[in-house]
Backbone as ProteinMPNN parsed JSONL, in Angstrom:
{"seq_chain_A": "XXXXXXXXXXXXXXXXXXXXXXXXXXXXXXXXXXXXXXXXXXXXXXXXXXXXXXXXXXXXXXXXXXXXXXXXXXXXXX", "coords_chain_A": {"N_chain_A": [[8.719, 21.333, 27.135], [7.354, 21.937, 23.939], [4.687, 22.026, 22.103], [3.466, 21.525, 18.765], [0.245, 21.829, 17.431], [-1.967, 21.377, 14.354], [-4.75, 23.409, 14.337], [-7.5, 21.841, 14.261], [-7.406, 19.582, 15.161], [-6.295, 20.389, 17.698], [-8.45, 21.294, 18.875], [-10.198, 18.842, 18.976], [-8.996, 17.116, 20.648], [-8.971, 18.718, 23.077], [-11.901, 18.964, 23.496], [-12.29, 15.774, 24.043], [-10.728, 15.476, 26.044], [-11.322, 16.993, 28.098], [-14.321, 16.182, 28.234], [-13.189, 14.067, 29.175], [-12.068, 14.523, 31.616], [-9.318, 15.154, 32.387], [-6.076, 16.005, 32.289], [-4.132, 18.311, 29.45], [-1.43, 17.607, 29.736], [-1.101, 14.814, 30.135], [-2.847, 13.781, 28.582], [-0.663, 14.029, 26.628], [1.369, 12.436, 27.516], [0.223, 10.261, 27.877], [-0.302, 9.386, 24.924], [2.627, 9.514, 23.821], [3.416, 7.483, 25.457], [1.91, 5.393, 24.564], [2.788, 5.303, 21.628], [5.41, 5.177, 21.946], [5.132, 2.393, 22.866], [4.013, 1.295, 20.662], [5.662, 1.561, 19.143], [8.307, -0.17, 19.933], [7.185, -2.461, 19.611], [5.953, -3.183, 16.861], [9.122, -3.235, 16.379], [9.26, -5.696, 17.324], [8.309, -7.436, 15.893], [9.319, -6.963, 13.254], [11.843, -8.533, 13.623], [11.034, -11.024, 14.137], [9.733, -11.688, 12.071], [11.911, -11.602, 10.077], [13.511, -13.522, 11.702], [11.682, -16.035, 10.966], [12.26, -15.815, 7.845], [14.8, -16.28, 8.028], [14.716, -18.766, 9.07], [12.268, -20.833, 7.847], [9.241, -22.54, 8.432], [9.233, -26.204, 8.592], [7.637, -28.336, 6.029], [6.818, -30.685, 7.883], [6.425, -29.368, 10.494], [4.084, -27.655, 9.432], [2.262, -29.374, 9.071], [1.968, -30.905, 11.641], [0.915, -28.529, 13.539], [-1.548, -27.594, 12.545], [-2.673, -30.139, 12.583], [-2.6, -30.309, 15.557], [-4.306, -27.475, 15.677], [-6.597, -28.533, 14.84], [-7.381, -30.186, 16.855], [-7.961, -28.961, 18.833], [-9.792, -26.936, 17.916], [-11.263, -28.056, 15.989], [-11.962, -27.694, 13.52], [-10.763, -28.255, 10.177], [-10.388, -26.414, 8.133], [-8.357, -24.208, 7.412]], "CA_chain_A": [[8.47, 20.842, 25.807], [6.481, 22.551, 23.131], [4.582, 20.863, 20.896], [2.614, 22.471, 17.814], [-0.491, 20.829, 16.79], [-3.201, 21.933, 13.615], [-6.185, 23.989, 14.87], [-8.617, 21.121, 14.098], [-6.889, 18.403, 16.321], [-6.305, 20.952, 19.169], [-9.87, 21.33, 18.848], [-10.81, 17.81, 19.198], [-7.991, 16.726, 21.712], [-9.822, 20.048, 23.817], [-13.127, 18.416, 23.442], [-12.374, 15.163, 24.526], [-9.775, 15.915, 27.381], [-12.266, 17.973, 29.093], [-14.834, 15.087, 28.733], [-12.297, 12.642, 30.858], [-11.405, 15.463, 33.137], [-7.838, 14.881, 31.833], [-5.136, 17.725, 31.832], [-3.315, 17.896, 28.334], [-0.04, 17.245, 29.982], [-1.865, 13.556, 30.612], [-3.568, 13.44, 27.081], [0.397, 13.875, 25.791], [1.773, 11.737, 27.901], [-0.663, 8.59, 27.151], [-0.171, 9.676, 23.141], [3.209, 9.106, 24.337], [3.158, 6.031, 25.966], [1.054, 4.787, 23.236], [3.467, 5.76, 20.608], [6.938, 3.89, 22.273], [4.621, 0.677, 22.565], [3.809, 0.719, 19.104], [7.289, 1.185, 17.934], [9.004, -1.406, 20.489], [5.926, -4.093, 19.096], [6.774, -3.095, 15.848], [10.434, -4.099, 16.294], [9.554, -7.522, 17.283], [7.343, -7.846, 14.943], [10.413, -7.173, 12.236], [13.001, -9.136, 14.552], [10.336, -12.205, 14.189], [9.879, -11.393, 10.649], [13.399, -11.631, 9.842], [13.55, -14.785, 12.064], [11.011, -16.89, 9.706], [12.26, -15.381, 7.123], [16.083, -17.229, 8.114], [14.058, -20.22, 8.887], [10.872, -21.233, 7.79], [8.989, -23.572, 8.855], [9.161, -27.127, 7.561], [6.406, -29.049, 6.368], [6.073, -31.577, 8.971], [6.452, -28.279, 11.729], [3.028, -26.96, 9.2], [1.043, -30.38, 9.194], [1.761, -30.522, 13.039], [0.582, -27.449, 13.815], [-2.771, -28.232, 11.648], [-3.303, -31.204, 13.518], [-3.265, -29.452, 16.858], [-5.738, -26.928, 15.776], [-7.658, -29.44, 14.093], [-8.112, -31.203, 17.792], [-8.247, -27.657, 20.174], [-10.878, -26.221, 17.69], [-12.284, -29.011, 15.496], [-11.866, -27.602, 12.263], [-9.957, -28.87, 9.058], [-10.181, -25.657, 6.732], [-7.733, -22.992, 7.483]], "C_chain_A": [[7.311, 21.64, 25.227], [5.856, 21.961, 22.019], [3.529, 21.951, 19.854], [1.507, 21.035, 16.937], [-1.791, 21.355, 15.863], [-4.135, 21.963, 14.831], [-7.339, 22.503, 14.937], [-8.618, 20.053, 15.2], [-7.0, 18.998, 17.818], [-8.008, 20.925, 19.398], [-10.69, 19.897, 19.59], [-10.066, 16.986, 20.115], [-8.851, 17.626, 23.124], [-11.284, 18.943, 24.306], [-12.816, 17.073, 24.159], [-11.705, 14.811, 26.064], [-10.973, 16.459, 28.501], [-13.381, 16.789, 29.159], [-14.289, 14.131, 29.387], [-12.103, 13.507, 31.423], [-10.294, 15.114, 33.066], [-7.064, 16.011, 31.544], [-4.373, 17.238, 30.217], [-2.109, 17.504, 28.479], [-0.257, 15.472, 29.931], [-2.282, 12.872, 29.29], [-1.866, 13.397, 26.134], [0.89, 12.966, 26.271], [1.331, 9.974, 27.6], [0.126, 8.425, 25.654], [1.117, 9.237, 23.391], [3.879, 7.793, 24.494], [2.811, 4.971, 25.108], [1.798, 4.081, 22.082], [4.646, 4.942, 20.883], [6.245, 2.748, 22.64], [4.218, 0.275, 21.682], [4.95, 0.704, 18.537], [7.95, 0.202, 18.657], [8.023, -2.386, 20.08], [6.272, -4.348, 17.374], [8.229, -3.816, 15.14], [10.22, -5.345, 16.883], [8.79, -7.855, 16.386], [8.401, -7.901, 13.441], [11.119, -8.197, 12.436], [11.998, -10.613, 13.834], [10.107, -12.268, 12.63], [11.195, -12.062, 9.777], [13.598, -13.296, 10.247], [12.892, -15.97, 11.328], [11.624, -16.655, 8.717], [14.071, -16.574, 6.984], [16.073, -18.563, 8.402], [12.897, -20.34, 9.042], [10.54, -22.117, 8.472], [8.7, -24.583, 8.088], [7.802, -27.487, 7.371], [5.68, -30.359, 7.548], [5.824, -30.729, 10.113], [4.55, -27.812, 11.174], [2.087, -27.65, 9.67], [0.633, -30.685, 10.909], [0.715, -29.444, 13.873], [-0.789, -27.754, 13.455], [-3.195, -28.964, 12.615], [-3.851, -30.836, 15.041], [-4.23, -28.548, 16.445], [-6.585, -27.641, 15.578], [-8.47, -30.067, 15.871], [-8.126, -30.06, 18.714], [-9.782, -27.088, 19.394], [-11.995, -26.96, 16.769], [-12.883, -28.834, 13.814], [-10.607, -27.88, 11.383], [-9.513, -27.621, 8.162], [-9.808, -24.714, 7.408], [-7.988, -22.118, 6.453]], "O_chain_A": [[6.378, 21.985, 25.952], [6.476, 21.447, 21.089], [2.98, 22.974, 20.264], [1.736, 20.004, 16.304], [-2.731, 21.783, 16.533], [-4.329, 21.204, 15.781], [-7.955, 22.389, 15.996], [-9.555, 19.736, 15.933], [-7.518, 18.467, 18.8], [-8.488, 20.334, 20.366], [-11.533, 19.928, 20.487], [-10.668, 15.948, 20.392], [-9.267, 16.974, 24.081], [-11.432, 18.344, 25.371], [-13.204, 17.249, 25.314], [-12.141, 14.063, 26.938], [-11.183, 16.066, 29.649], [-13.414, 16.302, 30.289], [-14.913, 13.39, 30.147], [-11.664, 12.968, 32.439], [-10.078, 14.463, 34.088], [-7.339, 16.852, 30.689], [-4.127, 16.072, 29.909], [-1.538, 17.028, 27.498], [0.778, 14.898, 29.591], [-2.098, 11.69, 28.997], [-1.84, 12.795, 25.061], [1.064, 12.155, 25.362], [1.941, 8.96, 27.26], [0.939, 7.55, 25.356], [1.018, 8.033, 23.159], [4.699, 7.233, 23.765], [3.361, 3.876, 24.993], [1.667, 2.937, 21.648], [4.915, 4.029, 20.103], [7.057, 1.831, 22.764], [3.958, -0.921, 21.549], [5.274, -0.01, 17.588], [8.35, -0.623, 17.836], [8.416, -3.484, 20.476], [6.7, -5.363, 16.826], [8.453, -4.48, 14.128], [11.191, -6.102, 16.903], [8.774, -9.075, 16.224], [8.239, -8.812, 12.63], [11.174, -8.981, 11.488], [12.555, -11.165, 12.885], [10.528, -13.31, 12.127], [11.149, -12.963, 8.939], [13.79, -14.172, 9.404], [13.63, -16.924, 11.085], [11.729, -17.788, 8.249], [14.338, -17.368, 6.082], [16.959, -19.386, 8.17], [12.321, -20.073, 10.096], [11.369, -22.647, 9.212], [8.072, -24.396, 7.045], [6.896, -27.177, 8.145], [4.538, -30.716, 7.84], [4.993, -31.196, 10.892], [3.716, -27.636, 12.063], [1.203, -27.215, 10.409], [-0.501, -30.708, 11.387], [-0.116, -29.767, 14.72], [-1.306, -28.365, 14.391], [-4.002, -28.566, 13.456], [-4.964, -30.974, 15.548], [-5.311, -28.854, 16.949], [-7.604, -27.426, 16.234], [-9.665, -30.297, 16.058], [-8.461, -30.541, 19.796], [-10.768, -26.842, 20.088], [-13.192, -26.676, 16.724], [-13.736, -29.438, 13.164], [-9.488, -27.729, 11.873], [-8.466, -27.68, 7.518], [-10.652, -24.159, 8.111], [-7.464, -21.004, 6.444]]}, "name": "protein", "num_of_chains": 1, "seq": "XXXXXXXXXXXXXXXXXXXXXXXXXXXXXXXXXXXXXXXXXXXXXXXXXXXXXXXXXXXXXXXXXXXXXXXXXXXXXX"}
């Protein structure tokens, strides 16, 4: 794999790689890693989206809810 990245970034990817003692194969791989757990979080985050969105929540599900925080944390004003 080949990747092409602006002078300025290589620069500062360089710089900090070498302060962890980290090979760049390691520094792509994280970036990586990183990158398909923000887009699979993402999609539940739509998926769940979508899901409220096909059913809200009622008002006795809101005032509920309320009430339990009200007695775990002891406040009234959301």
């Amino acid at each position: 794999m080949a990747v092409s990245v602006p002078a300025d970034l290589y620069r500062t990817i360089e710089q900090v790689r070498k302060r962890r003692r980290v090979s760049r194969s390691a520094v792509v791989q994280d970036a990586l890693r990183l990158w398909l757990r923000t887009e699979a979080e993402q999609v539940l985050v739509r998926e769940y989206e979508a899901g409220y969105r096909a059913r809200p929540e009622t008002r006795g599900e809101r005032d509920a809810a309320l009430a339990a925080a009200v007695r775990l944390f002891g406040c009234e004003e959301w």
